[in-house]
C-alpha positions as CSV (number, residue, x, y, z in Angstrom):
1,X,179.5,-3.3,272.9
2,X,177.0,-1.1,274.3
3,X,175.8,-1.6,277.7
4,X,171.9,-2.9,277.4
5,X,169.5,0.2,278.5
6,X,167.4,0.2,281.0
7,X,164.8,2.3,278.8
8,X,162.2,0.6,276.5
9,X,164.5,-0.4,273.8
10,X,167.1,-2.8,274.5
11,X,169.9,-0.8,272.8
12,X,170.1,2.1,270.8
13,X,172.2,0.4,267.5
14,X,171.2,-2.7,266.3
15,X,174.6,-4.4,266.2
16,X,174.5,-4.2,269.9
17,X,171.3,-6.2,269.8
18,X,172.7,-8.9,267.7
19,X,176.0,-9.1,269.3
20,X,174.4,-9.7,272.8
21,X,171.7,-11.9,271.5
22,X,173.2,-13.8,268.4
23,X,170.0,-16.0,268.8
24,X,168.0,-13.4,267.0
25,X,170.1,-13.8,263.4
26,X,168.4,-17.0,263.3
27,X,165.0,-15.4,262.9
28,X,166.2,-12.9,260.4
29,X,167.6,-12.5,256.9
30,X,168.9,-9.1,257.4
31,X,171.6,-8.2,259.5
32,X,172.3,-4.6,260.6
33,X,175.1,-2.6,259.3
34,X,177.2,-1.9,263.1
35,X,176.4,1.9,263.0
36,X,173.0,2.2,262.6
37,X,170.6,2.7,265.2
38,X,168.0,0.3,266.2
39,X,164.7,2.3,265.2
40,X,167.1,3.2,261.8
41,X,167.4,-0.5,261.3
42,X,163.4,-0.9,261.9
43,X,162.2,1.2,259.4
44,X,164.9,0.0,257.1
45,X,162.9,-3.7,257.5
46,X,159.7,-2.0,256.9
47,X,160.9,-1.2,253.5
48,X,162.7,-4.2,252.8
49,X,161.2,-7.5,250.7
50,X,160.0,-9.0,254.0
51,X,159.0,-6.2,256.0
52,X,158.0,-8.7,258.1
53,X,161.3,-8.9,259.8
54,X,160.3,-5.5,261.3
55,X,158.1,-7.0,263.2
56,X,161.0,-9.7,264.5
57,X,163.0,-6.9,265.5
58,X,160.6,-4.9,267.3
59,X,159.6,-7.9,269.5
60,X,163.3,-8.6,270.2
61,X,164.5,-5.0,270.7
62,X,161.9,-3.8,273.3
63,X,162.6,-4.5,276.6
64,X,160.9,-7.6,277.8
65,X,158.1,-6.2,279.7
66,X,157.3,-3.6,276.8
67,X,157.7,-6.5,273.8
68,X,154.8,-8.2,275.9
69,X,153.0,-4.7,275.7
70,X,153.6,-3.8,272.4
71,X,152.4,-6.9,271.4
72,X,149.0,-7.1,273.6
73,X,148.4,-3.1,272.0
74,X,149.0,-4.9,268.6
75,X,146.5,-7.7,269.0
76,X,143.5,-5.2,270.9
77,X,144.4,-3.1,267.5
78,X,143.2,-6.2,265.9
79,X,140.3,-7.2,267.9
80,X,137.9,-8.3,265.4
81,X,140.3,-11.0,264.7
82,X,141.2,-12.3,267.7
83,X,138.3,-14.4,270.6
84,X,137.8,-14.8,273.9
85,X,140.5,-17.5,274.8
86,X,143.3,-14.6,273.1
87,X,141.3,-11.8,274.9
88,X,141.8,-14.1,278.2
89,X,145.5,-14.4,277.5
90,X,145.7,-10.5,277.0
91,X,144.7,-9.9,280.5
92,X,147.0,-12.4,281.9
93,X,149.5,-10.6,280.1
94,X,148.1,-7.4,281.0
95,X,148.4,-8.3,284.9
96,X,152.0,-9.1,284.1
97,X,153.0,-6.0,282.4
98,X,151.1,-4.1,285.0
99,X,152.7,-5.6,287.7
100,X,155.4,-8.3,286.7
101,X,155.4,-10.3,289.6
102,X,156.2,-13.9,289.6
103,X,152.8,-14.5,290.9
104,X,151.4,-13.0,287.4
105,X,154.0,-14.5,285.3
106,X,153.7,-18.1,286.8
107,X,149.3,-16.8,286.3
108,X,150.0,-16.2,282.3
109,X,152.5,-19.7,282.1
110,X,149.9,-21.5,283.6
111,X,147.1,-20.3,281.5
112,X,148.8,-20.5,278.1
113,X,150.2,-24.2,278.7
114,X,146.8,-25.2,279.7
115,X,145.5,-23.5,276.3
116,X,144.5,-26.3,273.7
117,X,146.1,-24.4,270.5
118,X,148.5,-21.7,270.2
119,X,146.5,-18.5,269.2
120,X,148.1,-15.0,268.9
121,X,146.9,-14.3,272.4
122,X,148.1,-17.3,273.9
123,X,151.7,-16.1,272.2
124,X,151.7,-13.1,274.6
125,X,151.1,-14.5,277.7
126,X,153.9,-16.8,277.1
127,X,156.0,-13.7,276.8
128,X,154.7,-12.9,280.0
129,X,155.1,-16.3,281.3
130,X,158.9,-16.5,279.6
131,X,160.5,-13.4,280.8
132,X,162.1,-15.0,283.9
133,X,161.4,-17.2,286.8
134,X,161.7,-21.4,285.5
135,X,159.5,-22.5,283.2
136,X,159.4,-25.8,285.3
137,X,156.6,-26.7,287.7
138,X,157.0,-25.3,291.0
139,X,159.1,-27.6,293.5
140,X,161.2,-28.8,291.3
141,X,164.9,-27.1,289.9
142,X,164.6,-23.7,288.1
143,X,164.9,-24.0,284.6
144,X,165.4,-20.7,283.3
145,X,163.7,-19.5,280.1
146,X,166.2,-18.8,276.8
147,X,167.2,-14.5,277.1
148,X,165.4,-14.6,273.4
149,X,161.9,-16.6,274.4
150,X,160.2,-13.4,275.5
151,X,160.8,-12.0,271.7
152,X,160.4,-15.3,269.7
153,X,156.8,-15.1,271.7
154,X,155.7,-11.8,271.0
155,X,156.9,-12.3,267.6
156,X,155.0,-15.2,267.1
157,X,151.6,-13.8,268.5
158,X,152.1,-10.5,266.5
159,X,152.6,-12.2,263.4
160,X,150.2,-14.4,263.6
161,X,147.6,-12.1,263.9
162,X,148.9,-10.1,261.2
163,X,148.4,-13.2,259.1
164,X,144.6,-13.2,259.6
165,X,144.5,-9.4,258.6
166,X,143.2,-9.3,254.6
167,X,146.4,-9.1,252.3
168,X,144.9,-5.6,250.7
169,X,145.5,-4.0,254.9
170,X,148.4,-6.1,255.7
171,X,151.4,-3.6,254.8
172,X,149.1,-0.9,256.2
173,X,148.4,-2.8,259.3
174,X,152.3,-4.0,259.5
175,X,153.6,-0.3,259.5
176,X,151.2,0.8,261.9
177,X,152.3,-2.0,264.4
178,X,156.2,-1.0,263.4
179,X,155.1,2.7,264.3
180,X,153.3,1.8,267.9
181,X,156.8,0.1,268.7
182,X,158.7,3.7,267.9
183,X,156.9,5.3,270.2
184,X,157.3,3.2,272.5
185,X,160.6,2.5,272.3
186,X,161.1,6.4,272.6
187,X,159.3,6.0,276.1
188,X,162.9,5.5,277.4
């Protein structure tokens, strides 16, 4: 296996990615063939019958800190279909990625929990608010958050807002979301 990166993308083939984090096969029907590369597997998805599983990998295979922003830049893309609670949990995230203190992180945790639903904005923060520290209250043992909760978050926010986009827009939309996490995954 392939050491993890310390670029943008978690690891450059996607077998790596799997093998290191086997939680991810249980949100995903495809599997990656071991030779191919990450972004080969991505756009593979994107072509695929559920090219929403592109959107699964992207939020897994960034780096923590970059799934959070990749998935704050998908939801601004979106704006129009989003509020001002989700636009409140964007700059909590924002902070984070920004500066990913545990000040900012335990900032986004605390402001998601406290949300009364689970919009796509609230989704991100708790990618913030997932990517270390404990995710119990302060004082008592550290409970450390799951390697894969950063993802499953991001995921979650990301295709949640996709779902609100009208179905005529929604491939166009998806691949443009796929395409932002390319270039960012190339930041590396």
């Amino acid at each position: 296996m392939t050491a993890e990166s310390q670029g943008t993308l978690r690891f450059e083939r996607a077998a790596d990615l799997f093998s290191a984090y086997p939680e991810i096969a249980e949100d995903m029907d495809a599997l990656p063939d071991p030779e191919i590369g990450t972004l080969d597997f991505l756009d593979s998805l994107v072509r695929s019958p559920t090219p929403e599983e592109a959107i699964t990998l992207a939020a897994h295979a960034l780096a923590r800190r970059y799934s959070v922003w990749w998935g704050h830049e998908c939801l601004r893309h979106l704006d129009a279909q989003i509020d001002d609670t989700d636009r409140s949990m964007l700059a909590h995230a924002a902070r984070w990625v920004g500066e990913p203190s545990e000040a900012n992180r335990v900032a986004a945790q605390t402001a998601a929990m406290a949300a009364p639903a689970k919009t796509p904005g609230v989704w991100i923060a708790l990618g913030a608010a997932w990517s270390g520290g404990s995710l119990g209250p302060p004082g008592l043992p550290a409970v450390p958050p799951s390697r894969v909760l950063t993802g499953r978050a991001v995921n979650a926010g990301v295709l949640s807002v996709l779902a609100r986009v009208d179905q005529s827009s929604r491939a166009r939309v998806l691949a443009g979301f796929v395409q932002m996490a390319r270039v960012l995954a190339r930041q590396s």
